[in-house]
Backbone as CSV, one residue per row, in Angstrom:
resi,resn,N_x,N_y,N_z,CA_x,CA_y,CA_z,C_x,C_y,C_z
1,UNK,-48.381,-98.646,-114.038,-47.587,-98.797,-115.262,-46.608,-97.642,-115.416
2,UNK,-45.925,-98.054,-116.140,-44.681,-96.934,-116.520,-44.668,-96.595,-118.055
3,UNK,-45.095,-95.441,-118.518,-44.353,-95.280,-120.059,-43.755,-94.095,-120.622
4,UNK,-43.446,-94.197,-121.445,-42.244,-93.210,-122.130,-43.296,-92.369,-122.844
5,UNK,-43.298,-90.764,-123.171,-44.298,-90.426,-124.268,-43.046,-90.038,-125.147
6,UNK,-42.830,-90.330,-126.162,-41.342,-89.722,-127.568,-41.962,-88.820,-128.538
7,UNK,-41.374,-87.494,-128.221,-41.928,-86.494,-129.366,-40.693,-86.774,-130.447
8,UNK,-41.724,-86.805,-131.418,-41.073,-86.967,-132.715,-41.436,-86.050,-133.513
9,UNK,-42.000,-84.903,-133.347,-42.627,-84.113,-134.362,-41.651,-83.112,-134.584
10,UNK,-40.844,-82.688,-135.017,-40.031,-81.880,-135.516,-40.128,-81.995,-136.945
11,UNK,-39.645,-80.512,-137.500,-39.593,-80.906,-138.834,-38.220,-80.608,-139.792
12,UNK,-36.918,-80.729,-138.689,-35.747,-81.123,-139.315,-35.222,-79.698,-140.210
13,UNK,-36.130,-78.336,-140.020,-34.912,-77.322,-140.824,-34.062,-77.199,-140.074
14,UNK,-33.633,-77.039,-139.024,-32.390,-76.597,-138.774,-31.245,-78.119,-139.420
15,UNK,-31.534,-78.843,-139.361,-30.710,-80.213,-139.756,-30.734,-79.891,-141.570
16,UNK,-31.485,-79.551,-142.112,-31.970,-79.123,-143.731,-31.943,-80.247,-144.773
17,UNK,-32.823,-81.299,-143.880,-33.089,-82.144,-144.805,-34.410,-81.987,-145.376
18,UNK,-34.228,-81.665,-146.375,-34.951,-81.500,-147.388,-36.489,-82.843,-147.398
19,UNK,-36.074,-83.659,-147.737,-36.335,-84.941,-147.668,-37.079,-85.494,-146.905
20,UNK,-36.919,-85.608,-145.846,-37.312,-86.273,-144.741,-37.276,-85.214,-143.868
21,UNK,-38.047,-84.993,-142.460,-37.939,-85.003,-141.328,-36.087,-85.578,-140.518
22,UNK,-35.757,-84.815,-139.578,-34.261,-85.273,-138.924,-34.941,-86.881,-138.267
23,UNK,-35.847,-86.899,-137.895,-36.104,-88.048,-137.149,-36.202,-89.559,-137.609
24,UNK,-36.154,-88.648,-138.961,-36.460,-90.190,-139.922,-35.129,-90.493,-140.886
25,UNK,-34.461,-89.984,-140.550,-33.086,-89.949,-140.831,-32.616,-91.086,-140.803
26,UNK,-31.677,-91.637,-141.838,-31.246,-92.869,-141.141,-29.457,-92.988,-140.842
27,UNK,-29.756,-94.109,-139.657,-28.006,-93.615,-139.105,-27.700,-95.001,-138.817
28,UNK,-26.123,-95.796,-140.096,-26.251,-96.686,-139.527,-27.322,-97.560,-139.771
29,UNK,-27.923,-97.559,-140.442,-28.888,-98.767,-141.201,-30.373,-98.725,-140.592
30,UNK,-30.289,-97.436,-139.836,-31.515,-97.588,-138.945,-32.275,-95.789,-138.463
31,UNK,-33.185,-95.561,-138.771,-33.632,-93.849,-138.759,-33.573,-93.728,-137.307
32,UNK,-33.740,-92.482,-137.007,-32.741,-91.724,-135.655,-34.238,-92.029,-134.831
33,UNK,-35.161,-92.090,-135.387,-36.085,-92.052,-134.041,-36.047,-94.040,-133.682
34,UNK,-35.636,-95.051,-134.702,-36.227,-96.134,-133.734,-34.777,-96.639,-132.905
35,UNK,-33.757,-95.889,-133.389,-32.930,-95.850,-132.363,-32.935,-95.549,-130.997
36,UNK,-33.654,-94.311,-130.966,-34.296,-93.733,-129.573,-35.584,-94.838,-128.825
37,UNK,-36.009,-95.056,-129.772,-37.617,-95.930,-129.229,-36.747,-96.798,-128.719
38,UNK,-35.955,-98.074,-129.291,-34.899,-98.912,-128.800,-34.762,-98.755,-127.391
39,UNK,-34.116,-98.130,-127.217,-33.660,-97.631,-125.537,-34.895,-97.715,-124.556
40,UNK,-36.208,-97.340,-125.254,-37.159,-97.860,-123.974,-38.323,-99.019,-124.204
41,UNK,-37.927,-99.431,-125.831,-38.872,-100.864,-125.749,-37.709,-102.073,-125.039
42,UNK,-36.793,-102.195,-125.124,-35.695,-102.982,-124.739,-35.578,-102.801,-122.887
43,UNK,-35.758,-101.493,-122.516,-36.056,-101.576,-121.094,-37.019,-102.184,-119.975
44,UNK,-36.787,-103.222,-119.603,-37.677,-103.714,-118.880,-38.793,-103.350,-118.001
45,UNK,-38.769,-101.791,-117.038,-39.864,-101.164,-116.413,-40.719,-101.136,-117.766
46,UNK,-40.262,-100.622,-118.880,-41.036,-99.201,-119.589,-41.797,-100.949,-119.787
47,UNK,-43.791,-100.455,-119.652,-45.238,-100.971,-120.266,-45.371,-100.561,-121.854
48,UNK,-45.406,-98.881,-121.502,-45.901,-98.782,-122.908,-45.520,-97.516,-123.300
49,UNK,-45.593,-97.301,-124.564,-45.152,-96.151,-125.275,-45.885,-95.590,-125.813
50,UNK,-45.775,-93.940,-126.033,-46.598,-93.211,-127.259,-45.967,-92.545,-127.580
51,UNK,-46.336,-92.310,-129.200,-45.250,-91.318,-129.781,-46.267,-90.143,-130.565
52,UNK,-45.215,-88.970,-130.777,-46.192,-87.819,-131.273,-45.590,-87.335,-132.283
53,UNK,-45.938,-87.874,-133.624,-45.374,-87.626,-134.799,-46.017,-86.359,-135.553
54,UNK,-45.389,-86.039,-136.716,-45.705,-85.595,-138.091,-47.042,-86.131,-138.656
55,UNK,-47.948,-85.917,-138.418,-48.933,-86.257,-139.152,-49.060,-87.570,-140.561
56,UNK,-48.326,-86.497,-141.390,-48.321,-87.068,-142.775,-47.015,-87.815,-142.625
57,UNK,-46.322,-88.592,-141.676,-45.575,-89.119,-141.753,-45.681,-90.401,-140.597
58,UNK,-47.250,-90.417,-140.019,-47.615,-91.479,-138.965,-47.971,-92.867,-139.927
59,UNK,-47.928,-92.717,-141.273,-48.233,-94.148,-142.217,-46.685,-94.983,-141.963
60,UNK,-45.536,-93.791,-142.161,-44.470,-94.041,-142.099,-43.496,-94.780,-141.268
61,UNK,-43.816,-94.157,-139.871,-43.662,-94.841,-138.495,-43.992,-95.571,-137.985
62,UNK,-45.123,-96.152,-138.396,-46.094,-97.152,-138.361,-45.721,-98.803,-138.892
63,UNK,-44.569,-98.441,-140.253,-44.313,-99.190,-140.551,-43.257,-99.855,-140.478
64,UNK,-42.556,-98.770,-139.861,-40.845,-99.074,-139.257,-41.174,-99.791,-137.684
65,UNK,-42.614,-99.271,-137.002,-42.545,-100.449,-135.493,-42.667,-101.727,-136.073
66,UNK,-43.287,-101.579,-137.419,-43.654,-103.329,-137.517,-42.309,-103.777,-137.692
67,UNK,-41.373,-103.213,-138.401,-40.285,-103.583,-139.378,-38.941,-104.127,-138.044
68,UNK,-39.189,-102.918,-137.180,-38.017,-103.577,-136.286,-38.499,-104.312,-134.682
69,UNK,-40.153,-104.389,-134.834,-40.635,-105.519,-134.083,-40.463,-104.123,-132.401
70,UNK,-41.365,-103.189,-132.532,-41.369,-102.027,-131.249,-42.490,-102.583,-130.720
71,UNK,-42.920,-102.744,-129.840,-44.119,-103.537,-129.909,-44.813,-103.126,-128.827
72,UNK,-44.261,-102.112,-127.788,-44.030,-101.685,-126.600,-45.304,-99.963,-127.290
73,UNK,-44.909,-99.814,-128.824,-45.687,-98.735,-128.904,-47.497,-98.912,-129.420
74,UNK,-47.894,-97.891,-128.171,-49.503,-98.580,-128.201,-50.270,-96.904,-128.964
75,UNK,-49.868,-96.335,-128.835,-50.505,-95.386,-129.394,-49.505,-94.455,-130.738
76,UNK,-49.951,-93.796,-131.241,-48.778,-92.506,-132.220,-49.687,-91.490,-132.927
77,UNK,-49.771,-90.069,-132.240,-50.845,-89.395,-132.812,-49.904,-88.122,-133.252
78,UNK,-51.277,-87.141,-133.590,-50.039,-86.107,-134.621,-49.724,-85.107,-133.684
79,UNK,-49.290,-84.382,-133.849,-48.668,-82.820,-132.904,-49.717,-82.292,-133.054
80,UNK,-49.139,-81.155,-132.491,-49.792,-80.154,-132.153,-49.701,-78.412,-132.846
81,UNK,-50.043,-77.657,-132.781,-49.456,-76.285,-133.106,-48.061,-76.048,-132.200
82,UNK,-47.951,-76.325,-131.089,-46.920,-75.885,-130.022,-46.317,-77.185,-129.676
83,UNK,-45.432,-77.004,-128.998,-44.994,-78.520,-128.082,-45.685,-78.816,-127.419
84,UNK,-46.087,-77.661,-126.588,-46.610,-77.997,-125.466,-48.113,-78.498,-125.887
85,UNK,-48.782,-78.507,-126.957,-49.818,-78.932,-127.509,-49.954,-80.254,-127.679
86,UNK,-48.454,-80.564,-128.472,-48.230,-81.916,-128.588,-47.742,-82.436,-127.611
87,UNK,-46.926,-82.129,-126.719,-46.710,-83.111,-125.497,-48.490,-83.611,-125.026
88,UNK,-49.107,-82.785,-124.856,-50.751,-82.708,-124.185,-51.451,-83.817,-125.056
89,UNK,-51.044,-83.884,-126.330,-51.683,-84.530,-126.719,-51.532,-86.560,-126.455
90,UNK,-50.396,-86.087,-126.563,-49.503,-87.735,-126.185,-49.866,-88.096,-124.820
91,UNK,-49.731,-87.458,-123.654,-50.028,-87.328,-122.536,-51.499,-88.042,-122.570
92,UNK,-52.675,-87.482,-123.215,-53.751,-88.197,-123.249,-53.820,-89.034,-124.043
93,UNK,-52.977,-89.876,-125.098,-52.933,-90.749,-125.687,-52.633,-92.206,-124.472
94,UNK,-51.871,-91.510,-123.855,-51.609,-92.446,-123.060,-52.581,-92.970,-121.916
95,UNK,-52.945,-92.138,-121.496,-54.365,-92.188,-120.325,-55.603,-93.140,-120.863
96,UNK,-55.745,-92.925,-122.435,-56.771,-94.064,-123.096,-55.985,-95.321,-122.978
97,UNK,-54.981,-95.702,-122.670,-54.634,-97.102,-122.600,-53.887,-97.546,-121.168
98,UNK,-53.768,-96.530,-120.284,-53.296,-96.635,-119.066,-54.390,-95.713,-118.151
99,UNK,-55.076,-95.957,-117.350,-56.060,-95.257,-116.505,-55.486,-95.329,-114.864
100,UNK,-54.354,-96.336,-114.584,-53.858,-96.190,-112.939,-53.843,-94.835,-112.521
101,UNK,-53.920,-94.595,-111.426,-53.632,-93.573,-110.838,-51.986,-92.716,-110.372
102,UNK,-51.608,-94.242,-110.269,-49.694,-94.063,-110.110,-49.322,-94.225,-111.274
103,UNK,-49.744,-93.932,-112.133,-48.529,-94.227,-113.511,-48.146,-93.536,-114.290
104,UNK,-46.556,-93.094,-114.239,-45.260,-92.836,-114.588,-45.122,-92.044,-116.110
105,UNK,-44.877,-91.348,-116.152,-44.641,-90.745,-117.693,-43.454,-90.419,-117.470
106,UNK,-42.551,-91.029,-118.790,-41.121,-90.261,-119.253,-41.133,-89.476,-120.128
107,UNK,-41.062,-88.454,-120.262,-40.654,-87.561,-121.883,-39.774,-87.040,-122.313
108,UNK,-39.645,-87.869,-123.907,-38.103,-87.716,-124.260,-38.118,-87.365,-125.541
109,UNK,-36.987,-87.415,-126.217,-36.981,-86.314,-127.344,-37.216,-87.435,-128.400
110,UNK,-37.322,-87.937,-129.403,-37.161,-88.302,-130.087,-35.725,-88.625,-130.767
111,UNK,-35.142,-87.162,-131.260,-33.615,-87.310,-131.777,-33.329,-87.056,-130.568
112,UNK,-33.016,-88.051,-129.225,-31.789,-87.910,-128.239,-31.907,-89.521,-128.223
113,UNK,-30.880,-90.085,-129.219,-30.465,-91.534,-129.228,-29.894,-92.306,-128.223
114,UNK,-29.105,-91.566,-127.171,-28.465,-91.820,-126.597,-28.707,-92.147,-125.184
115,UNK,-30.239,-92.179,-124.959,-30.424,-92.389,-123.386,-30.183,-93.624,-123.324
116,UNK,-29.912,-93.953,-121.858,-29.329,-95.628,-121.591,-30.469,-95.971,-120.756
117,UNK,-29.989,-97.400,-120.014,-30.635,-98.147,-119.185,-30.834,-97.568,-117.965
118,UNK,-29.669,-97.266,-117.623,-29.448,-96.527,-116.316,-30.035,-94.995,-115.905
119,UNK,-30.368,-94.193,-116.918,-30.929,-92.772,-116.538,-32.569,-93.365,-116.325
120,UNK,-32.843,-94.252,-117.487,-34.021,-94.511,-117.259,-34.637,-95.084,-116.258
121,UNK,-34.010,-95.815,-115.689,-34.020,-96.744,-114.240,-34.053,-95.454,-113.329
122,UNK,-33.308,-94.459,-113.208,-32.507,-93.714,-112.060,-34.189,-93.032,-112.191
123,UNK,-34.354,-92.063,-113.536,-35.898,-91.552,-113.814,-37.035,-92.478,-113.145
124,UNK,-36.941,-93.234,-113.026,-38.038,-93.789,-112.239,-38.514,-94.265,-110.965
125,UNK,-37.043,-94.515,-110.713,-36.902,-94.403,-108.996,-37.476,-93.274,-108.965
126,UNK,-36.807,-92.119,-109.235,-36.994,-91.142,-108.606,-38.356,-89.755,-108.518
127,UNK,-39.331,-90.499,-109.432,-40.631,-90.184,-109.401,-41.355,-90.997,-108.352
128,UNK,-40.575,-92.536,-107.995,-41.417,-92.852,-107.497,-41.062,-93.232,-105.942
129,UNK,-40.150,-92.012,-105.952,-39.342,-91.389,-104.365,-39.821,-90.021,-103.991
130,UNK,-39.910,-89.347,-104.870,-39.798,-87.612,-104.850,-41.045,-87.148,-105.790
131,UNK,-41.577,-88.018,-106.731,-42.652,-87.470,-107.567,-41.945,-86.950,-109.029
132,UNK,-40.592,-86.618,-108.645,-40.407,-86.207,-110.031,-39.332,-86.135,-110.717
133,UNK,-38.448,-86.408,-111.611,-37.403,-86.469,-112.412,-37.034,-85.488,-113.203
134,UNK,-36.348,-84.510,-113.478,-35.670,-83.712,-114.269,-34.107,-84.053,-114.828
135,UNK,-33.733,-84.630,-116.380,-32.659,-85.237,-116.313,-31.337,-83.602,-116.529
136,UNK,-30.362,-83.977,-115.921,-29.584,-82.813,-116.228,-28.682,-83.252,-116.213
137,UNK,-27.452,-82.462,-116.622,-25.837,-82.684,-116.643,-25.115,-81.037,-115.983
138,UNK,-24.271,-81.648,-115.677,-23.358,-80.061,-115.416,-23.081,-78.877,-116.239
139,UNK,-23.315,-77.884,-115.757,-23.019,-76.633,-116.745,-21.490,-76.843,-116.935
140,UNK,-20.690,-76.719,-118.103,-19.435,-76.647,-118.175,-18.801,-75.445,-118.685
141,UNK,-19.521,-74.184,-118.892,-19.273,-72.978,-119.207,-19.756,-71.817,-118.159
142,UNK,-19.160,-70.789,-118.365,-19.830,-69.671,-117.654,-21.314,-69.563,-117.818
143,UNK,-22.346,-69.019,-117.126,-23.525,-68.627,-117.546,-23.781,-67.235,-116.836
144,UNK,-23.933,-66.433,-117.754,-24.130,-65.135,-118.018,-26.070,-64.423,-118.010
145,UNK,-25.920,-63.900,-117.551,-27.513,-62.725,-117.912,-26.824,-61.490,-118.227
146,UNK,-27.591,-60.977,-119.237,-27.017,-59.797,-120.325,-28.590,-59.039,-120.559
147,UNK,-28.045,-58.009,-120.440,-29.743,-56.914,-121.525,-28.852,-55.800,-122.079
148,UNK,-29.514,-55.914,-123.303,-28.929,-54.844,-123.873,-27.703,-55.227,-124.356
149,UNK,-27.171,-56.250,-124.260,-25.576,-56.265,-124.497,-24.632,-56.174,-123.603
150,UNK,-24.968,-55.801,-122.091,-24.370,-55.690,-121.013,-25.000,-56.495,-119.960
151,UNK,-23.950,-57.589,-119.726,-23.477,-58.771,-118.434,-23.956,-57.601,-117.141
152,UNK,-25.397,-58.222,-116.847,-25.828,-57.963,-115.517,-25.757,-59.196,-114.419
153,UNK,-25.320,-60.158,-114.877,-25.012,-61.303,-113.524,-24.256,-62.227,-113.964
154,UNK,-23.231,-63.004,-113.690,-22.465,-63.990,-113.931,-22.759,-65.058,-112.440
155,UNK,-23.049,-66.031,-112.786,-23.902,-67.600,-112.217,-22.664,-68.348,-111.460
156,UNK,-22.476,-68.857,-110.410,-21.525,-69.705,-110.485,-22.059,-71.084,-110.930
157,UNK,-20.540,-71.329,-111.928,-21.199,-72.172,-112.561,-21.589,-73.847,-111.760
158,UNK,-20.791,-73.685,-110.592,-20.925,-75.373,-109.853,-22.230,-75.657,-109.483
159,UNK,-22.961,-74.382,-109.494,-24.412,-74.631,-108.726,-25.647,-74.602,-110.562
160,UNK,-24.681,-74.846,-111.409,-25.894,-74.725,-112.199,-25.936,-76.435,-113.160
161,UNK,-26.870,-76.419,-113.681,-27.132,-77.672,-114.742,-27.853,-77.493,-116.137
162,UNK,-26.901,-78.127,-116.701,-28.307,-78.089,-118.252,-29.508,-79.149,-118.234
163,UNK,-31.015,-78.780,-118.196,-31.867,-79.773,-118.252,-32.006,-80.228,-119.662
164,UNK,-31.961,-81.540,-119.593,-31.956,-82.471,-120.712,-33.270,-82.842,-120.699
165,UNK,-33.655,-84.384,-120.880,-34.281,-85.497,-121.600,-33.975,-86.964,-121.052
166,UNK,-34.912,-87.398,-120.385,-35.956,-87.385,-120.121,-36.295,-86.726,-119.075
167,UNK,-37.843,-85.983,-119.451,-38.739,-85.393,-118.115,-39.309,-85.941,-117.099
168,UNK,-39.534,-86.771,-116.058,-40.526,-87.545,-115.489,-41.589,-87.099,-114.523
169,UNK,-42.550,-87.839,-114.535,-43.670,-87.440,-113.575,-44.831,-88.111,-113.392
170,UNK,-45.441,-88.243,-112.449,-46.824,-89.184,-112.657,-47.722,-88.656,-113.329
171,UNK,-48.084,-89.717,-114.307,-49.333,-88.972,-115.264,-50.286,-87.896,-115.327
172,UNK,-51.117,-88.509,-114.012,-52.094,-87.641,-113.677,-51.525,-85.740,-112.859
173,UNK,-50.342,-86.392,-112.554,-50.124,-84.329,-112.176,-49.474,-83.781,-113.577
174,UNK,-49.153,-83.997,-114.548,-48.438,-83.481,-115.256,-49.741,-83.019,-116.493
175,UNK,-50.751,-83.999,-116.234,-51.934,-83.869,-117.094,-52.777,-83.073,-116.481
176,UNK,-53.077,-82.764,-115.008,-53.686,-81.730,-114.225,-52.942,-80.182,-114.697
177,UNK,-51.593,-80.667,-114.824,-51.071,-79.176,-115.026,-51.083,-78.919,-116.194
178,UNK,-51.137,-79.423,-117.238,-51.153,-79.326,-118.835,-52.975,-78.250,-118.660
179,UNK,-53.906,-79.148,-118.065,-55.387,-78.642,-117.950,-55.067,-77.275,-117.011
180,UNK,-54.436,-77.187,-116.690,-54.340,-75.478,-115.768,-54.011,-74.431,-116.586
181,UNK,-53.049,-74.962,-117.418,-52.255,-74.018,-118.394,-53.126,-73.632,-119.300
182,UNK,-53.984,-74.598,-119.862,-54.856,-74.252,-120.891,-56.056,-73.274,-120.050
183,UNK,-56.488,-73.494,-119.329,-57.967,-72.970,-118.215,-57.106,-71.302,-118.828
184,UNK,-55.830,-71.083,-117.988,-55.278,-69.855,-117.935,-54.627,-69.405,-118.816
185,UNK,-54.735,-69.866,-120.128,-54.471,-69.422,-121.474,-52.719,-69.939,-121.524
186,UNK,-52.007,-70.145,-121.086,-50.837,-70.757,-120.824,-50.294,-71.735,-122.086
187,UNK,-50.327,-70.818,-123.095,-50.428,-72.007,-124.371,-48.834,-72.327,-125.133
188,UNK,-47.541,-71.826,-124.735,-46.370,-71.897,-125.152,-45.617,-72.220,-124.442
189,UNK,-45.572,-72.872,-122.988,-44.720,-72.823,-121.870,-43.640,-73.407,-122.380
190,UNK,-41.917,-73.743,-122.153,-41.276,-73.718,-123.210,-41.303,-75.450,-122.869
191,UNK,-41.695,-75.881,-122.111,-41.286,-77.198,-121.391,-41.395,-77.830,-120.484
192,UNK,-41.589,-79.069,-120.060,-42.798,-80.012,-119.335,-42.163,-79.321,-117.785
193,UNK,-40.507,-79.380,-117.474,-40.017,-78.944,-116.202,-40.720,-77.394,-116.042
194,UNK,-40.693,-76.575,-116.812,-41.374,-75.468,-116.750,-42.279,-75.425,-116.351
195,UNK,-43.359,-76.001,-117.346,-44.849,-76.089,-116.890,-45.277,-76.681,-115.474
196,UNK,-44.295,-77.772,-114.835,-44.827,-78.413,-113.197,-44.539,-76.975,-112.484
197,UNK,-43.364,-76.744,-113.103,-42.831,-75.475,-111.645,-43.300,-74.228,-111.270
198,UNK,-43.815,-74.423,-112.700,-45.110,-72.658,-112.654,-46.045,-72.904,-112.027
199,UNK,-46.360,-74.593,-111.983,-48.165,-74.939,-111.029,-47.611,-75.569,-110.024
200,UNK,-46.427,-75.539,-109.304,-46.055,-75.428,-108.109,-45.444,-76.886,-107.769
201,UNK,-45.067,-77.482,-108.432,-44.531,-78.925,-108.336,-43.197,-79.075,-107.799
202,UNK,-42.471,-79.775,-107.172,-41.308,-79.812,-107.078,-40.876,-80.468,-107.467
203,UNK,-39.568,-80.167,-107.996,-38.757,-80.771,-109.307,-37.699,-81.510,-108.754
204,UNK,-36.871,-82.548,-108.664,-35.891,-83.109,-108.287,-34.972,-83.742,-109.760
205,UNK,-33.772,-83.439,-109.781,-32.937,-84.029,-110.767,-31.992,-85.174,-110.678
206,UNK,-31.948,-85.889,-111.933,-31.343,-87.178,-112.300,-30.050,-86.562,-113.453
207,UNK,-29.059,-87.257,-112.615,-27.806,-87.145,-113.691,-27.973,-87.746,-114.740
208,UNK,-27.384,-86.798,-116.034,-27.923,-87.809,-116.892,-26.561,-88.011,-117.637
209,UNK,-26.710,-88.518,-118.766,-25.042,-89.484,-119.216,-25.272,-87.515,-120.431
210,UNK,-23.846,-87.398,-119.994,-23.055,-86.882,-121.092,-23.647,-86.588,-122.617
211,UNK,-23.594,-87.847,-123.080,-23.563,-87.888,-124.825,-25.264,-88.400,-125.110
212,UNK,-26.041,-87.933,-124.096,-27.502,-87.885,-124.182,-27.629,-86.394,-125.499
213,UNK,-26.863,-86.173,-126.816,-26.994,-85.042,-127.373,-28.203,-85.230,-127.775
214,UNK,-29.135,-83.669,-128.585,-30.120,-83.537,-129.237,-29.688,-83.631,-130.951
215,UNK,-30.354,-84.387,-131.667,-29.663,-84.499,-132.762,-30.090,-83.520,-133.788
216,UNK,-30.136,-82.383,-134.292,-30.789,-81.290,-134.355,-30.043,-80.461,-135.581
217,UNK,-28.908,-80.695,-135.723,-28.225,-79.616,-136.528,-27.021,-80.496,-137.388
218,UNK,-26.676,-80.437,-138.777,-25.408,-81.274,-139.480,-24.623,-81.793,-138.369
219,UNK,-24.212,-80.663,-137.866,-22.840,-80.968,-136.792,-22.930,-82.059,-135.930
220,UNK,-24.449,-82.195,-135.295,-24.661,-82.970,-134.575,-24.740,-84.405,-135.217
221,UNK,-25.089,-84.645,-136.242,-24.557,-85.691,-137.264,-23.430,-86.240,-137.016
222,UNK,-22.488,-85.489,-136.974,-21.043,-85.837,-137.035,-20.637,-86.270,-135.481
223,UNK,-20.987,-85.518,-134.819,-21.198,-86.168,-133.378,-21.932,-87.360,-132.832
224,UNK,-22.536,-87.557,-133.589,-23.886,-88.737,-133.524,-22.993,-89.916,-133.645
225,UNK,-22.325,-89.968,-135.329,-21.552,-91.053,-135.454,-20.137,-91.222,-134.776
226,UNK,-19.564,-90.562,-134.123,-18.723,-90.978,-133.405,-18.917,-91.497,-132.016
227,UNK,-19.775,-90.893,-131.275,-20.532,-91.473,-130.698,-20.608,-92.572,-130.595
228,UNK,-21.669,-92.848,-131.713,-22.130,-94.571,-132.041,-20.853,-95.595,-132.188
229,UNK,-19.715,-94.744,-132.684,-18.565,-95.645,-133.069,-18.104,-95.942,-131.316
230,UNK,-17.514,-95.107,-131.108,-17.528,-95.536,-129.789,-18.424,-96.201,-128.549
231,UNK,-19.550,-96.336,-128.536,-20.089,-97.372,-128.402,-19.979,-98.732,-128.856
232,UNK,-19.964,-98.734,-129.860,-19.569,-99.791,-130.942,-18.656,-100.407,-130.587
233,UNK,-17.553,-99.816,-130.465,-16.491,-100.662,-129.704,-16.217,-100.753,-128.418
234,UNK,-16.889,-100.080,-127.306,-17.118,-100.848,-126.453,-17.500,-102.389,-126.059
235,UNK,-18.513,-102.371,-126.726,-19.557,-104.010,-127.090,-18.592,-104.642,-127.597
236,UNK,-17.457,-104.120,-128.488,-17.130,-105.677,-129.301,-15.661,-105.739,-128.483
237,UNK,-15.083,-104.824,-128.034,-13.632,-104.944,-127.298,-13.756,-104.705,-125.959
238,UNK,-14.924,-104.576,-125.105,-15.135,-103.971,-123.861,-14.120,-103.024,-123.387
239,UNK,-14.364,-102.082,-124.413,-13.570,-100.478,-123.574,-14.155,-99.959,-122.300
């Protein structure tokens, strides 16, 4: 089987909604996380889904799969203290309803609306070529190392990438390495590509689309909907 795990647990200060969580946001007639779910219940590989919410806000989510018919999601449990707590936790959410030995985990952000058909397809080939998926895009700026305030290395930038969303990997190594980290006290690692590469995994990367943004901050709001507009008219004028 193949499934997606979607962290949704954020709790939206940097965005400063008061109100709600960013994830539950709504954009467009529809909150920012079942926009994201969209993209992999609508995908044909993806079996099944789990999501790793807000606690006091899993009554909530619960009622929006019924509402827009997600049906693809089999589990939704709460976070964690850390990410990396809550990724771990989703990770074994999933193992109670998938036990294969080959089967596939994607992990993706919750607010990144924008993954398509095609990264997700490309993500899965390529775990199940190489073992593993890292989605990235091109660095388009300088990248710098500094201490102190003083530029000790400048990167060229053609050889570098920003890692995005989605992560991929087969279940069972990504859940072996989650159990290593913990054995060795390893309790903050910043991120799932992190955590394989520290327990010795090799990482291979998937291009990923551009406007895969994190939706995270006002600004990104404003980016969100243009975005969407342009999409939008793709579909109805085929731009």
């Amino acid at each position: 089987m193949t499934n997606a795990l979607i962290f949704a647990g954020g709790s939206g200060t940097r965005m400063n909604s008061k109100s709600r969580p960013k994830q539950f946001l709504q954009f467009y007639g529809k909150e920012l996380i079942i926009h994201t779910l969209e993209n992999f219940q609508n995908h044909f590989e993806i079996d099944g889904i789990a999501v790793v919410c807000i606690e006091e806000w899993i009554p909530y989510l619960n009622k929006l799969l019924e509402k827009y018919g997600i049906d693809k999601v089999k589990a939704v449990v709460s976070g964690g203290v850390t990410g990396q707590e809550s990724i771990f936790k989703g990770l074994k959410a999933i193992k109670t309803f998938d036990k294969d030995e080959k089967s596939i985990v994607l992990i993706h952000d919750g607010v990144r609306p924008f993954i398509n058909e095609d990264v997700i397809s490309s993500c899965i080939k390529s775990v199940k070529e190489k073992g593993s998926a890292i989605t990235v895009v091109p660095a388009t700026e300088t990248i710098i190392t500094s201490e102190d305030g003083k530029i000790s290395s400048i990167t060229d930038r053609s050889k570098c990438c920003l890692a995005r969303a989605p992560q991929c990997f087969y279940l069972d190594d990504i859940l072996d390495a989650h159990n290593k980290a913990i054995k060795d006290g390893n309790l903050n690692i910043i991120d799932s590509a992190s955590l394989m590469k520290f327990y010795g995994h090799e990482l291979y990367t998937v291009q990923g689309n551009a406007d895969n943004i994190k939706i995270t901050t006002p600004a990104d709001f404003y980016t969100f909907k243009a975005l969407y507009e342009v999409r939008e008219n793709q579909q109805i004028f085929g731009l």
